[in-house]
DRENDO-1510 file (C-alpha; in Angstrom, 1 decimal, always signed):
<recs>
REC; n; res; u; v; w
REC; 1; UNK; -20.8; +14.8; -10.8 .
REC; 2; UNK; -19.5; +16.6; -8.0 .
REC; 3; UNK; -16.3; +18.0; -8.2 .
REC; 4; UNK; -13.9; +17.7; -4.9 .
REC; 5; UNK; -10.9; +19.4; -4.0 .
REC; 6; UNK; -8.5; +18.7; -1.1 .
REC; 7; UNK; -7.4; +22.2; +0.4 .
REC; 8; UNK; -6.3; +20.6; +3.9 .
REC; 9; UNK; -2.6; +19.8; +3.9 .
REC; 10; UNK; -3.1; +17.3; +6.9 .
REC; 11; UNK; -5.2; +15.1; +4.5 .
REC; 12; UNK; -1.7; +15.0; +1.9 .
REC; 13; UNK; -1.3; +11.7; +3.6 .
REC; 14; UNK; -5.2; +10.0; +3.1 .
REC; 15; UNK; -5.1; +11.5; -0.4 .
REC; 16; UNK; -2.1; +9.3; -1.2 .
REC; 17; UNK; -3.0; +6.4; +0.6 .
REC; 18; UNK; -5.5; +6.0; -2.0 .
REC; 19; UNK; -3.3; +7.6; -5.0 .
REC; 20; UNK; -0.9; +5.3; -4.0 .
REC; 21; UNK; -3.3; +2.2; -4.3 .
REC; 22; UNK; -3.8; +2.8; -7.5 .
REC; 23; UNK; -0.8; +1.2; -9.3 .
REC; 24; UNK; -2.5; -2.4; -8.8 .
REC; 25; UNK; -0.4; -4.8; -11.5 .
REC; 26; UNK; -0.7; -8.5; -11.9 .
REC; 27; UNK; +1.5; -11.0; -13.4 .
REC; 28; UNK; +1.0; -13.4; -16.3 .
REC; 29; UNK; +1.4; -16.9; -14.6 .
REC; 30; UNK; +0.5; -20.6; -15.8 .
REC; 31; UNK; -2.8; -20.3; -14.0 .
REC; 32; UNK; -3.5; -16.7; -15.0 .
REC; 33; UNK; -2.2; -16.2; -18.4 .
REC; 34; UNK; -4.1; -13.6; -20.9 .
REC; 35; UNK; -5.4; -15.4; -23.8 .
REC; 36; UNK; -3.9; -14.5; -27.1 .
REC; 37; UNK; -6.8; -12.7; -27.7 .
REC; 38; UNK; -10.4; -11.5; -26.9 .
REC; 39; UNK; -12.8; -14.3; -27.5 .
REC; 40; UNK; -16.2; -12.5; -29.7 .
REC; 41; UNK; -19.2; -11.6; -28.1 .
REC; 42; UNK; -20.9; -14.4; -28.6 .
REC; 43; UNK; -18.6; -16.7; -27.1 .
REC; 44; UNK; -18.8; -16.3; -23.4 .
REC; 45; UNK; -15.7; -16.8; -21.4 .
REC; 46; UNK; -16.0; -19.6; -19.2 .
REC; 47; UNK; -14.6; -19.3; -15.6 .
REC; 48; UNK; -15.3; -20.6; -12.1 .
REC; 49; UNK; -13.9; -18.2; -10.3 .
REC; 50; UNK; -11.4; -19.3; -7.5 .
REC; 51; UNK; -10.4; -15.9; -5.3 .
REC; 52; UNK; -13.3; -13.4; -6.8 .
REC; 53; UNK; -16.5; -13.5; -4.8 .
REC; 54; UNK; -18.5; -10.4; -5.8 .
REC; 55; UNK; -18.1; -6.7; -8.0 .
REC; 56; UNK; -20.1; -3.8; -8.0 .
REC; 57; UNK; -19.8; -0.9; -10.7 .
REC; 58; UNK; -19.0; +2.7; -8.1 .
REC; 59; UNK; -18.6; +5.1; -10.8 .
REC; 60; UNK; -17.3; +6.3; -14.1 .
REC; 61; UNK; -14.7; +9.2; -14.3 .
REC; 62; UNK; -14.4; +11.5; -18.0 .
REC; 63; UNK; -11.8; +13.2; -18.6 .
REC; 64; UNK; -13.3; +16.8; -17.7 .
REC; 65; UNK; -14.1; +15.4; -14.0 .
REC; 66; UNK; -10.5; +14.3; -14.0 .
REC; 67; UNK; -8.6; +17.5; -15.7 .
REC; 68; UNK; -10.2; +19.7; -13.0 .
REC; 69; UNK; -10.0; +17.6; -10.4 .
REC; 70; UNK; -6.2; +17.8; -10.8 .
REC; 71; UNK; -5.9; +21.7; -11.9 .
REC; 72; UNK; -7.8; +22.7; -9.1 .
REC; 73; UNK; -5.9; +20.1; -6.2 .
REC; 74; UNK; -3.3; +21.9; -7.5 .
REC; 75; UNK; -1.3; +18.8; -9.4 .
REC; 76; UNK; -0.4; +20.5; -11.9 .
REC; 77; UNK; +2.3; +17.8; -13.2 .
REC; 78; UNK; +0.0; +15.4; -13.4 .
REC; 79; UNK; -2.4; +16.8; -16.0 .
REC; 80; UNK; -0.6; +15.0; -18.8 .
REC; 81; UNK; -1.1; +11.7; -17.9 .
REC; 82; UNK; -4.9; +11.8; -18.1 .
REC; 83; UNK; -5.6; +9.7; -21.4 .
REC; 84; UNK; -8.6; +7.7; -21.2 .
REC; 85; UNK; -11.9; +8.1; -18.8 .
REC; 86; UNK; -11.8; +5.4; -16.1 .
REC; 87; UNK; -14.4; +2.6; -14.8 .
REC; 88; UNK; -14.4; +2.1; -11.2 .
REC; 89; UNK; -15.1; -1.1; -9.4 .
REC; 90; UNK; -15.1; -2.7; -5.7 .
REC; 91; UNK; -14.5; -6.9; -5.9 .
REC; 92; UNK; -14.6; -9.1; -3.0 .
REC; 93; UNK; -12.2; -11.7; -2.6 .
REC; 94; UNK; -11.0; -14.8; -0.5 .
REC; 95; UNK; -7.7; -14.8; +1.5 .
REC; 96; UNK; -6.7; -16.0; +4.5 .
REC; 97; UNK; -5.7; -14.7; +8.0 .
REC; 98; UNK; -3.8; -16.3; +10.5 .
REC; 99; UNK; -4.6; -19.7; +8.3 .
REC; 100; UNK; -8.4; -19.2; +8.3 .
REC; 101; UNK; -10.4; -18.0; +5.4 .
REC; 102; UNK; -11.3; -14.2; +4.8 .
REC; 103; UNK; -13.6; -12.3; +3.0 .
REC; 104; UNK; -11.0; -9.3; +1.7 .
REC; 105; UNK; -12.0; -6.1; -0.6 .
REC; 106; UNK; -10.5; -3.7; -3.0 .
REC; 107; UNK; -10.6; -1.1; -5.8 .
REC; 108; UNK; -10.3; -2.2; -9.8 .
REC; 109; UNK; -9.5; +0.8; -11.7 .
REC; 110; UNK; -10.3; +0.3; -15.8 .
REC; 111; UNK; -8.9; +2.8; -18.3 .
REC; 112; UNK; -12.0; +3.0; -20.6 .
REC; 113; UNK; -11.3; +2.4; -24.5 .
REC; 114; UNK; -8.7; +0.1; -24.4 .
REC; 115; UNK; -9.1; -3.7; -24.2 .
REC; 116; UNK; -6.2; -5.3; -25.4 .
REC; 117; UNK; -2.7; -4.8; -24.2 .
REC; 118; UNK; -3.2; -3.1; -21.1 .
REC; 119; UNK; -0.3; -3.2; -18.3 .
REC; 120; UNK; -1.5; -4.2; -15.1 .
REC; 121; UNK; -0.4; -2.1; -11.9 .
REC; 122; UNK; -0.4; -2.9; -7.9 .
REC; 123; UNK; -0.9; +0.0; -5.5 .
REC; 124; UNK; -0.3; -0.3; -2.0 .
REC; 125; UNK; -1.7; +2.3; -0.1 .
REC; 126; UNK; +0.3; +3.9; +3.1 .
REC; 127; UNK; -1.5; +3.9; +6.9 .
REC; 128; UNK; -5.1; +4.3; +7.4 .
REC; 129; UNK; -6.8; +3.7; +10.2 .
REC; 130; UNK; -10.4; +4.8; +9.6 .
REC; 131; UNK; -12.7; +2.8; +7.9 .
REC; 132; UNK; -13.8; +5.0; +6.0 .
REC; 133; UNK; -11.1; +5.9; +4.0 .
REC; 134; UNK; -10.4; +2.5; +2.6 .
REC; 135; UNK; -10.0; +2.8; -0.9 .
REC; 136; UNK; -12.9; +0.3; -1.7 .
REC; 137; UNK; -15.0; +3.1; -0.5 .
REC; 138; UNK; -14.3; +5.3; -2.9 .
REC; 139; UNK; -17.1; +8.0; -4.0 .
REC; 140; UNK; -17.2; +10.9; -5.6 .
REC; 141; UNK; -20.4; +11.8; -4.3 .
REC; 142; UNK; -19.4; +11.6; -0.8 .
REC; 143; UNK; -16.3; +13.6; -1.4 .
REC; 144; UNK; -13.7; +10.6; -1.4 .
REC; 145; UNK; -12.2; +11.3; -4.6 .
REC; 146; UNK; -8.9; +11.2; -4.7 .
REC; 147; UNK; -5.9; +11.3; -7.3 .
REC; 148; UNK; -6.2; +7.6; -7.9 .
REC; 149; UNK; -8.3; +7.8; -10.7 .
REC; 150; UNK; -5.1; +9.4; -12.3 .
REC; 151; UNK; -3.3; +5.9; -13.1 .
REC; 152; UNK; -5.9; +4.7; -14.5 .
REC; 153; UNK; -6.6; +7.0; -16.6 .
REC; 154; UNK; -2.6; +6.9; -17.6 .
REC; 155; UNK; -3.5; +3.3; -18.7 .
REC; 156; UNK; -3.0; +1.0; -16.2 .
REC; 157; UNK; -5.4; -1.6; -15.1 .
REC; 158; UNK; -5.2; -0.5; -11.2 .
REC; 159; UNK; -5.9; -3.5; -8.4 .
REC; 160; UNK; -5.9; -1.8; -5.2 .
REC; 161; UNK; -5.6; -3.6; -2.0 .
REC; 162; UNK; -7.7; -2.7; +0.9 .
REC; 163; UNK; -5.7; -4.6; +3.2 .
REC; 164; UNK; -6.7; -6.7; +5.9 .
REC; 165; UNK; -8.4; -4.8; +8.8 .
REC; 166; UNK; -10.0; -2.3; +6.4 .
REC; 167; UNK; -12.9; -2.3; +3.4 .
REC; 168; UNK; -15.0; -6.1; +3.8 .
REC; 169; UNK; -12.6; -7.5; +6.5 .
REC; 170; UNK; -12.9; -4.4; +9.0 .
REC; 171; UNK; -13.9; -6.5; +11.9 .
REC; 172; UNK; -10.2; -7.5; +12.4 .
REC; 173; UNK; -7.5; -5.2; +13.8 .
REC; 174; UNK; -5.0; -4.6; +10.8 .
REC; 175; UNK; -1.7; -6.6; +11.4 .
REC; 176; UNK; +0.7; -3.8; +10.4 .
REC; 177; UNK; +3.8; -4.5; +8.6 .
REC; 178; UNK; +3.6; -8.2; +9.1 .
REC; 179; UNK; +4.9; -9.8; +6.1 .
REC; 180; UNK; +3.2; -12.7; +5.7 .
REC; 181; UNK; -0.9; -11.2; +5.9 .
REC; 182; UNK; +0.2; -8.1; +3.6 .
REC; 183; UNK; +1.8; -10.1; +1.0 .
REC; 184; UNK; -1.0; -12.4; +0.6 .
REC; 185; UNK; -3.4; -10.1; +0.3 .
REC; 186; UNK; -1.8; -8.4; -2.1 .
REC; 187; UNK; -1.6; -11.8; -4.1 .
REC; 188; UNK; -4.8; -12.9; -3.6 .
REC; 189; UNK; -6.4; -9.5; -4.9 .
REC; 190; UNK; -3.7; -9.8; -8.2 .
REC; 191; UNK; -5.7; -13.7; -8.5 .
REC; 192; UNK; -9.2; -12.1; -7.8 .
REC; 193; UNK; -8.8; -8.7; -10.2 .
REC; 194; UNK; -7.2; -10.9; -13.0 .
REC; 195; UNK; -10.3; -13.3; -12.9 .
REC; 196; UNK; -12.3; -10.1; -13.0 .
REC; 197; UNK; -10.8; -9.2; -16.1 .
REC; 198; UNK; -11.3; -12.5; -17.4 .
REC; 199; UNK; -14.8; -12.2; -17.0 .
REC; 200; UNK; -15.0; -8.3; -18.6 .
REC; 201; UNK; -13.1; -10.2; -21.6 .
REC; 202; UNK; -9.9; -7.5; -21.0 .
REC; 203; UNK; -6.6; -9.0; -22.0 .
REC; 204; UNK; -3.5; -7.3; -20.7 .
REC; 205; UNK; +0.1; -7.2; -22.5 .
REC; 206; UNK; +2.0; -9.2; -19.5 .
REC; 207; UNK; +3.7; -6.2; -17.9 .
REC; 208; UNK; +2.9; -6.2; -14.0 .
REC; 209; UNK; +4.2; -3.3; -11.9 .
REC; 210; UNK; +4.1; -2.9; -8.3 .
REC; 211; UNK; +4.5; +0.6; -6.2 .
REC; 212; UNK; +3.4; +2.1; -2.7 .
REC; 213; UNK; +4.4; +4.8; -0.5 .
REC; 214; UNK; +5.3; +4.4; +3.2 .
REC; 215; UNK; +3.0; +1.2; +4.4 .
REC; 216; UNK; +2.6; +0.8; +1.2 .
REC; 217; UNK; +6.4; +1.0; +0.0 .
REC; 218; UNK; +6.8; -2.1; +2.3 .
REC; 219; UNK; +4.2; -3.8; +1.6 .
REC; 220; UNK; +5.4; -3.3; -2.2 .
REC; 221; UNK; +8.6; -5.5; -1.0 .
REC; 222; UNK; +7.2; -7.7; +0.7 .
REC; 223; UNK; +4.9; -8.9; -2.2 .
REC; 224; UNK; +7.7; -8.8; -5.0 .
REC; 225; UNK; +9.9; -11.0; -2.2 .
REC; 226; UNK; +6.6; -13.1; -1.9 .
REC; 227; UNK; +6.5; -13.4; -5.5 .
REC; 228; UNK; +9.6; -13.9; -6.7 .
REC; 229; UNK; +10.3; -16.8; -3.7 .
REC; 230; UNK; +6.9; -18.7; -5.1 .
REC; 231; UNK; +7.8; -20.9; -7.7 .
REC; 232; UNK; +4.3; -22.0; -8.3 .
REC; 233; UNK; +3.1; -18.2; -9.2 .
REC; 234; UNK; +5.5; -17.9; -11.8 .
REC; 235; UNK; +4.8; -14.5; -12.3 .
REC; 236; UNK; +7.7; -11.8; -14.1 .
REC; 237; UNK; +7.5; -8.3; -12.3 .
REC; 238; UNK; +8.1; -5.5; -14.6 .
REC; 239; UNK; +9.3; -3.2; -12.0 .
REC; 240; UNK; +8.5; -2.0; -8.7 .
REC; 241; UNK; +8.9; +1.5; -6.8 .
REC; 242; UNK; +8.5; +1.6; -3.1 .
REC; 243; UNK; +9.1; +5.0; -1.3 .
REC; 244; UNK; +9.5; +5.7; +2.3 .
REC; 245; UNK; +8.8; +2.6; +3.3 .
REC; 246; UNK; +11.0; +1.3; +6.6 .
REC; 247; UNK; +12.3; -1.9; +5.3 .
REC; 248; UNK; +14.0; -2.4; +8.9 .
REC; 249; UNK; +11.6; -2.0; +11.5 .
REC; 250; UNK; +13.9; -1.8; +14.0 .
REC; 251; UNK; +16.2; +1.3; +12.7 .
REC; 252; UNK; +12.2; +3.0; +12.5 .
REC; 253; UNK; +12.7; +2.7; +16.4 .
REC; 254; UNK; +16.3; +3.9; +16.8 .
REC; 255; UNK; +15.3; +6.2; +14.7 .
REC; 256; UNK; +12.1; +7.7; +16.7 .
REC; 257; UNK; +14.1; +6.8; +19.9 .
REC; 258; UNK; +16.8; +9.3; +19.0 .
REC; 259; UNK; +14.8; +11.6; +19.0 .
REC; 260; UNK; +13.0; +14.1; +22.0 .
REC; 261; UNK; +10.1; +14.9; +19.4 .
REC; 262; UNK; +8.9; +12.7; +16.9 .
REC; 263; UNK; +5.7; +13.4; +15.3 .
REC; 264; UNK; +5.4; +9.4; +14.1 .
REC; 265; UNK; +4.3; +8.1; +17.8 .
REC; 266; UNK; +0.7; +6.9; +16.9 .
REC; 267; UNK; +2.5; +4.7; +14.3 .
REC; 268; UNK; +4.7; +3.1; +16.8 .
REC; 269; UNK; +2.0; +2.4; +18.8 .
REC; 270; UNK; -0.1; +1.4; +15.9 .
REC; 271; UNK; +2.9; -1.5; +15.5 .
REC; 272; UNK; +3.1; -2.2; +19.5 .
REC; 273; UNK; -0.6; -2.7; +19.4 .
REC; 274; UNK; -1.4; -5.0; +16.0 .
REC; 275; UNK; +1.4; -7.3; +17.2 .
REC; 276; UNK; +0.2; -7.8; +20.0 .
REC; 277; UNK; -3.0; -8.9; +18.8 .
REC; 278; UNK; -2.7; -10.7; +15.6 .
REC; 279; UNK; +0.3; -12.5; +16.8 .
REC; 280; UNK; -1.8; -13.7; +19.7 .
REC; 281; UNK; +0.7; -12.3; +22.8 .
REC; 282; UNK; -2.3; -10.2; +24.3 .
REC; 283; UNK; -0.4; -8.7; +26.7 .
REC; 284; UNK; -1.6; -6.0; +29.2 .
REC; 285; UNK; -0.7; -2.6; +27.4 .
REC; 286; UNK; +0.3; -1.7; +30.7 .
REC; 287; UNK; +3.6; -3.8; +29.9 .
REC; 288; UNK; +4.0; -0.9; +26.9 .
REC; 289; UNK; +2.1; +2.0; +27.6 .
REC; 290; UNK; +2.5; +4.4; +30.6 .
REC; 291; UNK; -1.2; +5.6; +31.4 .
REC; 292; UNK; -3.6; +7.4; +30.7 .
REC; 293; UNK; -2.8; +5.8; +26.9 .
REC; 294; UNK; -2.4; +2.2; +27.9 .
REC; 295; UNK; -6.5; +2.4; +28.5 .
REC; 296; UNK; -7.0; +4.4; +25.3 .
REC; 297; UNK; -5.1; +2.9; +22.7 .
REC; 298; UNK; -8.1; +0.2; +21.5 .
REC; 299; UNK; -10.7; +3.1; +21.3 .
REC; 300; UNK; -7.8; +5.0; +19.8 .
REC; 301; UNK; -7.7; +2.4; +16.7 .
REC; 302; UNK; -11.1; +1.2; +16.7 .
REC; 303; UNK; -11.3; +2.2; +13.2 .
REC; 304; UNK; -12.9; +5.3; +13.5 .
REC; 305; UNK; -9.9; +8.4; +13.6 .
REC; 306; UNK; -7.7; +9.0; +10.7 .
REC; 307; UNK; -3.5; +8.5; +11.6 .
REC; 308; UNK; -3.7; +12.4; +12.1 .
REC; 309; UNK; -6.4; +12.7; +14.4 .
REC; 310; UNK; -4.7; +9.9; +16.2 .
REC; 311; UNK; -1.6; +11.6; +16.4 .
REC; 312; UNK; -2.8; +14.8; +18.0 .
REC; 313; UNK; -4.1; +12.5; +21.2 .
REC; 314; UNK; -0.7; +10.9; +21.5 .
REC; 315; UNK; +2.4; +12.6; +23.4 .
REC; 316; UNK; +5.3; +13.4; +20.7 .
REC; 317; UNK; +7.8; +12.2; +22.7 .
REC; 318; UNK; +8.3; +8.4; +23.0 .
REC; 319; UNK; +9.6; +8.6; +26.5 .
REC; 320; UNK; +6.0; +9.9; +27.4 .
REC; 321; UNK; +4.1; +7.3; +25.9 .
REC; 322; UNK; +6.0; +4.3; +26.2 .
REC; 323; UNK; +7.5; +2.2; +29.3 .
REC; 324; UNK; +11.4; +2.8; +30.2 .
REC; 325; UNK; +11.7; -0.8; +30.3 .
REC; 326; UNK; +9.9; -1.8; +27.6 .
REC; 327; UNK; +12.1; +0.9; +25.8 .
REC; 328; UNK; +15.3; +0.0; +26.5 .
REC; 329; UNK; +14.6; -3.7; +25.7 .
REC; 330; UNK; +13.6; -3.0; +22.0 .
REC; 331; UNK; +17.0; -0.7; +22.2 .
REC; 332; UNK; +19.1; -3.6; +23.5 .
REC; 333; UNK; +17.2; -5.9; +21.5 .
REC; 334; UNK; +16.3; -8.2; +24.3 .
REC; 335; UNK; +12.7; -7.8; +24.2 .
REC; 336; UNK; +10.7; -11.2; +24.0 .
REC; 337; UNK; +8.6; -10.9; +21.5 .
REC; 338; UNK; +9.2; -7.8; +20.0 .
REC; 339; UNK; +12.5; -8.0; +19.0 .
REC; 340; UNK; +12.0; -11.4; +17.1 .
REC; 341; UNK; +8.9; -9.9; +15.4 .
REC; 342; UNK; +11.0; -7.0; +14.4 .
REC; 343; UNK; +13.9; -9.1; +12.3 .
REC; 344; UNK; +11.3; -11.9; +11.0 .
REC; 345; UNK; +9.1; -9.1; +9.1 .
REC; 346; UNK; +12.1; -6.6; +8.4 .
REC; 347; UNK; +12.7; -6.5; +4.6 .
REC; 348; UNK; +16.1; -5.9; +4.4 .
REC; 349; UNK; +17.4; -9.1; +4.1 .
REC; 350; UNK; +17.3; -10.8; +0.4 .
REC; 351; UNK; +18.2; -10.6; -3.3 .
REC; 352; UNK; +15.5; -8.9; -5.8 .
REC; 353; UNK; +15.3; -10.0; -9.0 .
REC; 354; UNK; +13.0; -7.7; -10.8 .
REC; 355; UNK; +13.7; -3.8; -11.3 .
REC; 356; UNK; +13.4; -2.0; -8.2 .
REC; 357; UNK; +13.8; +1.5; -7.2 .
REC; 358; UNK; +13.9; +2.9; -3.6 .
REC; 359; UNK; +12.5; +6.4; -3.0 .
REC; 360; UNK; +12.9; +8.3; +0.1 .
REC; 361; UNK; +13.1; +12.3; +1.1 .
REC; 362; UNK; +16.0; +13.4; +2.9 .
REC; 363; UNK; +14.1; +15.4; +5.4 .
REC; 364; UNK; +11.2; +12.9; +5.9 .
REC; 365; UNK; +10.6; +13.1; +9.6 .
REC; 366; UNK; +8.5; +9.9; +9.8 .
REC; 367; UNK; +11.0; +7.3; +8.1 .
REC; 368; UNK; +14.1; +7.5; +8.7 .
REC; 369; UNK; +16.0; +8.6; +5.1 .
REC; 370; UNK; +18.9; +6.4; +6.1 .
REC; 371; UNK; +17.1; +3.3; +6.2 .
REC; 372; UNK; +15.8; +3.3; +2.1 .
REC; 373; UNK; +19.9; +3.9; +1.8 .
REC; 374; UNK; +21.0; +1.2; +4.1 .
REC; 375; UNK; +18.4; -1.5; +2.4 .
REC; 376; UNK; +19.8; -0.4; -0.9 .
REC; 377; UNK; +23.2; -0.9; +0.1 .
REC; 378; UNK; +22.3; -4.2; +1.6 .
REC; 379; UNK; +20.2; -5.5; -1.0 .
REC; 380; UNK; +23.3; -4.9; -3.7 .
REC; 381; UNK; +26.0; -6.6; -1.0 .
REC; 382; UNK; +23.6; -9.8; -1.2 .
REC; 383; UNK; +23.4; -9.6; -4.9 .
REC; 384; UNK; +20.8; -7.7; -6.2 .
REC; 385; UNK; +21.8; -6.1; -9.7 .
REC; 386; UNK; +18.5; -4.2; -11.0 .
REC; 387; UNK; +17.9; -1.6; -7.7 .
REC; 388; UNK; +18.7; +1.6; -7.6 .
REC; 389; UNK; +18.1; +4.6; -5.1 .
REC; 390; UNK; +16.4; +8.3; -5.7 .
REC; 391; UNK; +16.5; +10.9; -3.8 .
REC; 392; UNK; +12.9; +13.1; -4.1 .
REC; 393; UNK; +12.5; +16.5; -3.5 .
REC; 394; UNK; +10.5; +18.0; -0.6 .
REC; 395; UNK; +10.4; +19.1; +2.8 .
REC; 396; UNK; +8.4; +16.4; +4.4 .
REC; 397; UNK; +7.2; +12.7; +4.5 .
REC; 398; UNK; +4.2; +14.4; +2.7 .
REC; 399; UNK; +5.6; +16.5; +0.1 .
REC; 400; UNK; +8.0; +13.2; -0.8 .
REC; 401; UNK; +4.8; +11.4; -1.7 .
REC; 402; UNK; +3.5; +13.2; -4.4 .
REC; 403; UNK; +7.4; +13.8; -5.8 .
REC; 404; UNK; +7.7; +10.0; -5.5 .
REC; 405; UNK; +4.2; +9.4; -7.4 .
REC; 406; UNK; +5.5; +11.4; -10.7 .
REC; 407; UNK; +8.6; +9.7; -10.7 .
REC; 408; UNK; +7.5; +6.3; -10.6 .
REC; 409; UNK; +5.2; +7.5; -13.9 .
REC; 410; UNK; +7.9; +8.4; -15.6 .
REC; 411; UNK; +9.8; +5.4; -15.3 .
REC; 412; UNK; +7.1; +3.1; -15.7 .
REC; 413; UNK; +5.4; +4.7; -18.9 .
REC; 414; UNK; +9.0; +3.9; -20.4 .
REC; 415; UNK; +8.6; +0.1; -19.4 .
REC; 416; UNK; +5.0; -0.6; -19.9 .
</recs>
């Protein structure tokens, strides 16, 4: 097996967009509740699957692929949490978009030698933009290996979301932080990977988790909110750990507005472009864009450049990207459509129940450090009692990442 290595400090992010996948969970409802124990071989589990279409088998990890993998990316602090060889599988699912059905994809991470009493984990991965990098594509041999195999191999049964717009459904435009599509795609994959396990005859021990970084830290919200509000889930998170993740869209925009150069731009226009689409306004990009970029922002995000390479077509100043108008009105808070969409899929705004901890680096120049602290604030004013905020260590969005990602082991390894 083919060892890879990832040298290239621009690729921190797309190696933890699929590191941070890989803490996939799922809870124990009426509908999806382990059996007390493994039936024996010879009595076949019977299911009609409801959400899981298809698997394949990708690849199987030992532990020497895994050790050195680690040593030699230079994650040293991770080396103790690899415990067991891990299986790797894609499944296909059913979800829906914009109330019509969709054929949806992700990764199924198996800790190999264990059964019986396995904790169940949700990773949400942060932006990506390429097709290429979904984490259903994951491949060893095609030098996509990334640190997710880690979590696995910690012992956590790992679902891992492709999200809509990437993996199977990559013929639709990603609808970025939009609450409602994220969330149930992250619910339906929980459905589809715990029917999976029922039909590989793997019990887990009822502890569901939930984590992501960036994207991924708010879509980690959004699905615990989405959870907990659904009384006919009735599913009991364990915990969840989101980093980084801009829980109010709108300070992202003060935030990146404040500033003369901020090297975030492709994901505003990321957001300025998804919402106009998926939400069905399809306005002229000319109403947001100054030119040249208001022609080249759907070859831009036609699925084939990474967030960075994006970036580095994109002016670093907002001013020089964006309209005046169009500027001052998400400022003022009187744009149309905008403005509205911000607040409705802002997740700043309710009571948690379930453990929660809030990540962020002070000197993240991406997302705006003050809004994990506001959210946390404003989360405990409307009640919540099990959150708490951690500051990481690190000089970037980047280095927080990986500083987030062995904290959140830590403290789950003492819950699971």
């Amino acid at each position: 097996m083919k060892t890879l290595i990832h040298t290239d400090k621009e690729n921190i992010i797309l190696l933890f967009s699929k590191i941070t996948l890989l803490l996939s969970l799922i809870a124990c409802g009426p509908k999806y509740e382990p059996p007390n124990q493994t039936p024996p071989p010879d009595e076949p589990v019977v299911l009609n699957p409801v959400y899981l279409l298809d698997t394949t088998h990708l690849e199987d990890l030992n532990k020497v692929f895994l050790q050195l993998l680690v040593r030699r990316s230079g994650y040293t602090q991770f080396q103790g949490y690899i415990r067991h060889p891990v299986s790797i599988y894609k499944i296909n699912y059913k979800t829906t978009f914009k109330n019509n059905p969709v054929t949806a994809s992700g990764l199924v991470c198996l800790p190999q030698g264990i059964n019986n009493g396995v904790p169940l984990l949700s990773a949400h991965h942060p932006s990506i933009t390429d097709h290429k990098s979904a984490p259903s594509n994951f491949s060893s041999e095609e030098e996509r290996a990334t640190l997710l195999e880690l979590f696995a191999s910690a012992g956590y049964i790992t679902f891992i979301p492709d999200y809509i717009g990437l993996g199977e459904s990559k013929n639709l435009l990603h609808p970025f932080y939009d609450y409602e599509s994220q969330s149930q795609a992250v619910i339906d994959m929980i459905k589809a990977g715990w029917e999976f396990l029922q039909l590989k005859q793997i019990t887990s021990n009822g502890k569901l988790f939930l984590m992501g970084y960036a994207e991924g830290g708010y879509t980690t919200l959004v699905t615990q909110k989405a959870i907990e509000e659904d009384p006919e889930l009735n599913w009991e998170i364990t915990a969840s750990s989101a980093g980084a993740g801009g829980y109010n869209i709108k300070n992202i925009w003060d935030y990146a507005l404040s500033k003369n150069q901020y090297k975030g731009t492709s994901y505003l226009t990321l957001l300025v472009h998804t919402y106009n689409s998926t939400k069905d306004w399809n306005s002229s990009l000319d109403n947001y864009f100054l030119a040249p970029y208001s022609n080249q922002i759907p070859s831009l995000f036609n699925g084939q450049k990474n967030i960075i390479q994006i970036q580095k077509e994109l002016p670093i100043d907002p001013y020089e990207l964006f309209q005046d108008n169009f500027l001052k009105d998400i400022q003022n808070e009187e744009e149309g459509n905008f403005s509205p969409a911000f607040e409705a899929n802002s997740i700043d705004n309710w009571t948690p129940k379930s453990k929660l901890r809030l990540y962020h680096c002070y000197n993240d120049e991406i997302m705006p450090y003050h809004d994990s602290k506001d959210t946390h604030q404003k989360l405990l004013s409307l009640g919540a009692q099990n959150i708490s905020f951690h500051d990481l260590e690190g000089a970037s969005h980047e280095d927080g990442a990986l500083s987030m990602m062995e904290e959140t082991l830590k403290w789950f390894d003492t819950l699971k």
